[in-house]
MOPAC internal coordinates of N, CA, C and O (Angstrom, degrees):
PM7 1SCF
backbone

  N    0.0000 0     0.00 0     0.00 0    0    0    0
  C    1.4403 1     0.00 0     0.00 0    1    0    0
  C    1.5305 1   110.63 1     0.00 0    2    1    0
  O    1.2310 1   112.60 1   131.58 1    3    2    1
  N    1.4541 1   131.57 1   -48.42 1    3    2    1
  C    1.2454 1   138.68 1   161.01 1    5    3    2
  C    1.4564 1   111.96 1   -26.40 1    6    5    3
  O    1.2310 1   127.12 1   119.36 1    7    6    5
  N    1.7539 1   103.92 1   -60.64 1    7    6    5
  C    1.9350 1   102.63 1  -168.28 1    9    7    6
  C    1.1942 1   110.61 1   -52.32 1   10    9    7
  O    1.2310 1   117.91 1   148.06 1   11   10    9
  N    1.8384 1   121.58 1   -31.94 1   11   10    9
  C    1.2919 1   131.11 1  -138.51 1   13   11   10
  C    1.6483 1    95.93 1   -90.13 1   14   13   11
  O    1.2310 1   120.82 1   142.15 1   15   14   13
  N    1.8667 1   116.04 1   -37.85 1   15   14   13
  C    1.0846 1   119.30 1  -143.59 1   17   15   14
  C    1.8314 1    88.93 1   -84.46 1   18   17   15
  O    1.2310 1   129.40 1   140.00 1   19   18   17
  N    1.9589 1    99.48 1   -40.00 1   19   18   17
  C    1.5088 1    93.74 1  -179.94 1   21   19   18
  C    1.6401 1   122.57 1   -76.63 1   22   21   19
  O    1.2310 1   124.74 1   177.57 1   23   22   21
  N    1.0568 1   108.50 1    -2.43 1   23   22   21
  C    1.3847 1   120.41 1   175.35 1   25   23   22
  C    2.0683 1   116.17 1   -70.72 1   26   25   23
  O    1.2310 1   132.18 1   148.75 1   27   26   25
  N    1.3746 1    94.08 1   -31.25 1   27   26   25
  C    1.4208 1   116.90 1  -179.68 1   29   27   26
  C    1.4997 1    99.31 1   -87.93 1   30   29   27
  O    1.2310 1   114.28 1   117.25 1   31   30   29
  N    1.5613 1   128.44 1   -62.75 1   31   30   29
  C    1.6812 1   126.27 1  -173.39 1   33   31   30
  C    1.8837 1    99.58 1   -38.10 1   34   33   31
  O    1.2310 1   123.88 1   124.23 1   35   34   33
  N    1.6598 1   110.16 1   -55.77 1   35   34   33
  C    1.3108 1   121.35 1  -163.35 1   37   35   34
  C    1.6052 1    97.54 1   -53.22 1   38   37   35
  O    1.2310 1   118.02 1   122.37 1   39   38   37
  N    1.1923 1   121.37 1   -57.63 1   39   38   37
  C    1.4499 1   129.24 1  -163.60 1   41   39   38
  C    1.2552 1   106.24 1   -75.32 1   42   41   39
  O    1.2310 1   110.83 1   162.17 1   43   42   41
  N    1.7700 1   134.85 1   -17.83 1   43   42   41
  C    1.3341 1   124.76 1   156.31 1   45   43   42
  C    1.5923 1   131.18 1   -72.35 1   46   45   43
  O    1.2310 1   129.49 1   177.85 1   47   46   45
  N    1.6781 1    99.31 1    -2.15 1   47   46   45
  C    1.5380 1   106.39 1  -170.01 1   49   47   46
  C    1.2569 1   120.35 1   116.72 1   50   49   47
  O    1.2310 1   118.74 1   147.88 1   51   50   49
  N    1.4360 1   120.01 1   -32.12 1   51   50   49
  C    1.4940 1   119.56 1   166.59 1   53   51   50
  C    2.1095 1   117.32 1   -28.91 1   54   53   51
  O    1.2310 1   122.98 1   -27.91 1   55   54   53
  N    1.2637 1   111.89 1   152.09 1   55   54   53
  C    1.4328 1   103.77 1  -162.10 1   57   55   54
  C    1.9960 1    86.01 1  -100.92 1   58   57   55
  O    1.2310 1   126.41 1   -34.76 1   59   58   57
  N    1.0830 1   105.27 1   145.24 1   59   58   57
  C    1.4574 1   117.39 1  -176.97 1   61   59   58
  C    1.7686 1   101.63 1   -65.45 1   62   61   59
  O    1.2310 1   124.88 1   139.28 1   63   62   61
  N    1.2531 1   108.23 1   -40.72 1   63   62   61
  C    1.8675 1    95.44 1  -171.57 1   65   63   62
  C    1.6220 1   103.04 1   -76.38 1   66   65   63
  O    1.2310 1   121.10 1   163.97 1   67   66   65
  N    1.3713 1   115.51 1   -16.03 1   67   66   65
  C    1.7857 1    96.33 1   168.57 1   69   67   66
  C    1.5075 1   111.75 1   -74.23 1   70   69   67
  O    1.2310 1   109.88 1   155.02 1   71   70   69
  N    1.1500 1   136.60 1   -24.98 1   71   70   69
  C    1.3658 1   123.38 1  -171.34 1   73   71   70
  C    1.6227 1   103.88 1   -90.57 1   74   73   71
  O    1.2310 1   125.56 1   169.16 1   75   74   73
  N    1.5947 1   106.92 1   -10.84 1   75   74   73
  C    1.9372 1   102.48 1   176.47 1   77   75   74
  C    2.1206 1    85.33 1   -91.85 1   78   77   75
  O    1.2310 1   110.76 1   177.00 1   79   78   77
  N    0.7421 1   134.97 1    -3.00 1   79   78   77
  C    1.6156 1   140.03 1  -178.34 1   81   79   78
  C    1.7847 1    90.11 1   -78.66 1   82   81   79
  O    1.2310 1   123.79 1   134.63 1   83   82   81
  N    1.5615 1   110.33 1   -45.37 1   83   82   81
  C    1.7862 1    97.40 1  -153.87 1   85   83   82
  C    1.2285 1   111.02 1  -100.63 1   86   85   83
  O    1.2310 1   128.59 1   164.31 1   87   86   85
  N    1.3978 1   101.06 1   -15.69 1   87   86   85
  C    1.6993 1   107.44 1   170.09 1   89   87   86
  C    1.2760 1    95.88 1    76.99 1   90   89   87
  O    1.2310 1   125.71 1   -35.53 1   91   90   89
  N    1.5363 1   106.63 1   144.47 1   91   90   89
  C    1.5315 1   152.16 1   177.87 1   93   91   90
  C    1.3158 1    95.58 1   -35.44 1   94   93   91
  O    1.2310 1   131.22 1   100.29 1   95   94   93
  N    1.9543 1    95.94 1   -79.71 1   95   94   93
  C    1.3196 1   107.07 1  -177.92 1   97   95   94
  C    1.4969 1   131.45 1   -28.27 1   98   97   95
  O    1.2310 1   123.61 1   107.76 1   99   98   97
  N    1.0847 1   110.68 1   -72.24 1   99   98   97
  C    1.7749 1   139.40 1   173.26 1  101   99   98
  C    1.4592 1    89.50 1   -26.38 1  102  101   99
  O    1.2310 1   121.50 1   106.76 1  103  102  101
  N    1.7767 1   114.73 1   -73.24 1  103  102  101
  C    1.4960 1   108.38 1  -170.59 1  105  103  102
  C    1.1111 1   125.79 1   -58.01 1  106  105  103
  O    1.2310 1   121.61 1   144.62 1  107  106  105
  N    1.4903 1   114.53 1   -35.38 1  107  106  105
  C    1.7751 1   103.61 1  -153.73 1  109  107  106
  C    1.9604 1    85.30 1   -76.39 1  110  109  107
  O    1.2310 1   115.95 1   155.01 1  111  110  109
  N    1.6611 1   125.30 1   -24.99 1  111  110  109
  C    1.1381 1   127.51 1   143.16 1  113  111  110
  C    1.2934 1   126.04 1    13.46 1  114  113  111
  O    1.2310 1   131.21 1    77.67 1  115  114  113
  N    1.2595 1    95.97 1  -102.33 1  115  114  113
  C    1.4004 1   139.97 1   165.52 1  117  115  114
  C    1.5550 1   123.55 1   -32.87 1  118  117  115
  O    1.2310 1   121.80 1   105.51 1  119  118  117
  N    1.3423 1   114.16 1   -74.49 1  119  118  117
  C    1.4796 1   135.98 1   156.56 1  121  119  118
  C    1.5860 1   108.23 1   -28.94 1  122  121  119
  O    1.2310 1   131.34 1   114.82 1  123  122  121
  N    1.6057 1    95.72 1   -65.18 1  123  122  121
  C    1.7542 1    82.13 1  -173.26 1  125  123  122
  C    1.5173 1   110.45 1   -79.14 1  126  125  123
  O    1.2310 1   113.07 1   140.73 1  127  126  125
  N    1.0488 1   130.70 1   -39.27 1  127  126  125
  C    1.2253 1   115.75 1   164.20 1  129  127  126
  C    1.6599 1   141.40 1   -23.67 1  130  129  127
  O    1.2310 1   136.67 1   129.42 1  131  130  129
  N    1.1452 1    85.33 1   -50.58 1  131  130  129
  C    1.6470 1   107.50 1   168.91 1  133  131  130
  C    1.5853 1   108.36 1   -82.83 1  134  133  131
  O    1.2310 1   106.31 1   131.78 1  135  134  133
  N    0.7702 1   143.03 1   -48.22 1  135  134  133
  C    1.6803 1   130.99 1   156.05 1  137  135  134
  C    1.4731 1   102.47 1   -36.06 1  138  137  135
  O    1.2310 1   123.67 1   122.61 1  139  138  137
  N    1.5355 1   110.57 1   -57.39 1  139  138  137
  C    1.9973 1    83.35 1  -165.08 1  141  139  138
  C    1.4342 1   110.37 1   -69.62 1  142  141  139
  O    1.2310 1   123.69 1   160.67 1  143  142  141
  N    1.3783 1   110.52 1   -19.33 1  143  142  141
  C    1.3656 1    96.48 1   170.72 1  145  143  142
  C    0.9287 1   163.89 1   -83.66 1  146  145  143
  O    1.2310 1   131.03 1   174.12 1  147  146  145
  N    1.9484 1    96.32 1    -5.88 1  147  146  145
  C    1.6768 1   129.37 1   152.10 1  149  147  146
  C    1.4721 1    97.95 1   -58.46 1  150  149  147
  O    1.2310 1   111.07 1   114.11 1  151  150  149
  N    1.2428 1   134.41 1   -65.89 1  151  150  149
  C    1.7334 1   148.58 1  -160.07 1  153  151  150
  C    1.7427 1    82.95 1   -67.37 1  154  153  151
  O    1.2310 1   100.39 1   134.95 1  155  154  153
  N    0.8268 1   153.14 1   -45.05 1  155  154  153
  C    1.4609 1   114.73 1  -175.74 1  157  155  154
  C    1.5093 1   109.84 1  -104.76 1  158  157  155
  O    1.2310 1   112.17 1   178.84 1  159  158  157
  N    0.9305 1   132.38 1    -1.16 1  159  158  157
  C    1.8350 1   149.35 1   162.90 1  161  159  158
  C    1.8244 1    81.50 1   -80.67 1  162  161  159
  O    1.2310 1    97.59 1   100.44 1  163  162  161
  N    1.4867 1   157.52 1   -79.56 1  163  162  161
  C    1.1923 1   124.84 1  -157.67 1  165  163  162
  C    1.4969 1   117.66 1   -72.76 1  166  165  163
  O    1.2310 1   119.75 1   161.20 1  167  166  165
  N    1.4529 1   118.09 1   -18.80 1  167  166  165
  C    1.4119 1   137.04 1  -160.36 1  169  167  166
  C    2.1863 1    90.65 1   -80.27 1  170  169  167
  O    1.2310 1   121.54 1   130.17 1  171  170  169
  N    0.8827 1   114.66 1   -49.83 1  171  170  169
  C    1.6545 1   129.05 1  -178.40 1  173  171  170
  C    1.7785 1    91.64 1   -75.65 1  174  173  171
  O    1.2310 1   106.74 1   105.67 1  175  174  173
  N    1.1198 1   142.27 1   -74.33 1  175  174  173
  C    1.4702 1   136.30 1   164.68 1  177  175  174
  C    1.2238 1   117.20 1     6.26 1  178  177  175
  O    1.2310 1   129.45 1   110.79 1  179  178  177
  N    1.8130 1    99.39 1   -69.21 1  179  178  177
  C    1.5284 1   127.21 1  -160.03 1  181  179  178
  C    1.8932 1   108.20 1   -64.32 1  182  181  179
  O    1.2310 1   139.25 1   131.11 1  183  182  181
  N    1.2617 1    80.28 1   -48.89 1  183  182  181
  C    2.0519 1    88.45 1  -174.94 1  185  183  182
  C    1.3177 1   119.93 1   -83.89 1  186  185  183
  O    1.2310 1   120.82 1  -176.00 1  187  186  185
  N    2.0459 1   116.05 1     4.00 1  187  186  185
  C    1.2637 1   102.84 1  -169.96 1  189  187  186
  C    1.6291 1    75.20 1   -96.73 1  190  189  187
  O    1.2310 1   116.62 1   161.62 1  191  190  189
  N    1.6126 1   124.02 1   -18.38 1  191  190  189
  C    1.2197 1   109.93 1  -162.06 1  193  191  190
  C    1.7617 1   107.75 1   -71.71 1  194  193  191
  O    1.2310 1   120.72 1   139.08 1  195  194  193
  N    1.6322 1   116.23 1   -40.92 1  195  194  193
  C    1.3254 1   125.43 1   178.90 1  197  195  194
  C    1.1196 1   102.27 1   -51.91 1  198  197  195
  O    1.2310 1   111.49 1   136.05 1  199  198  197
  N    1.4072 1   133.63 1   -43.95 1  199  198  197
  C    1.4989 1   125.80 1  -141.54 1  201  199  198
  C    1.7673 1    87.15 1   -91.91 1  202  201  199
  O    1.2310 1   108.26 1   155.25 1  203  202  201
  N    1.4116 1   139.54 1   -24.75 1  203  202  201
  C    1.5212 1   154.92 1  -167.20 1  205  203  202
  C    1.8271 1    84.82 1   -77.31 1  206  205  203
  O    1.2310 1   125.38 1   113.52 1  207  206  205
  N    1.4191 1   107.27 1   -66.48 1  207  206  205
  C    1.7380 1   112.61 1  -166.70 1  209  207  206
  C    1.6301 1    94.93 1   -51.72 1  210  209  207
  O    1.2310 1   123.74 1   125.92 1  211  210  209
  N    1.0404 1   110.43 1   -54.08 1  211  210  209
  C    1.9086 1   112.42 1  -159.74 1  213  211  210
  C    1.0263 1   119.23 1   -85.72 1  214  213  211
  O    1.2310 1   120.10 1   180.00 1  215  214  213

């Protein structure tokens, strides 16, 4: 997921020595972090909406 996400920053214009500046680590970090936190921000969404319908 990292190659894919920096593969996309590079190809939007981002400059290649800031992402060797933030390190791998930091991102793939970062990245997943923010995925679980869409997936439990839509996962909490979903059941306040069921529990509203039912």
């Amino acid at each position: 997921m990292t190659n894919l996400i920096d593969s996309y920053l590079l190809k939007s214009g981002m400059p290649k020595h800031e992402l060797c500046i933030i390190g791998r680590a930091k991102r793939a970090f970062y990245y997943y972090g923010v995925t679980l936190f869409a997936v439990s921000a839509v996962t909490f969404f979903a059941f306040g909406l069921i529990r509203m319908i039912g």
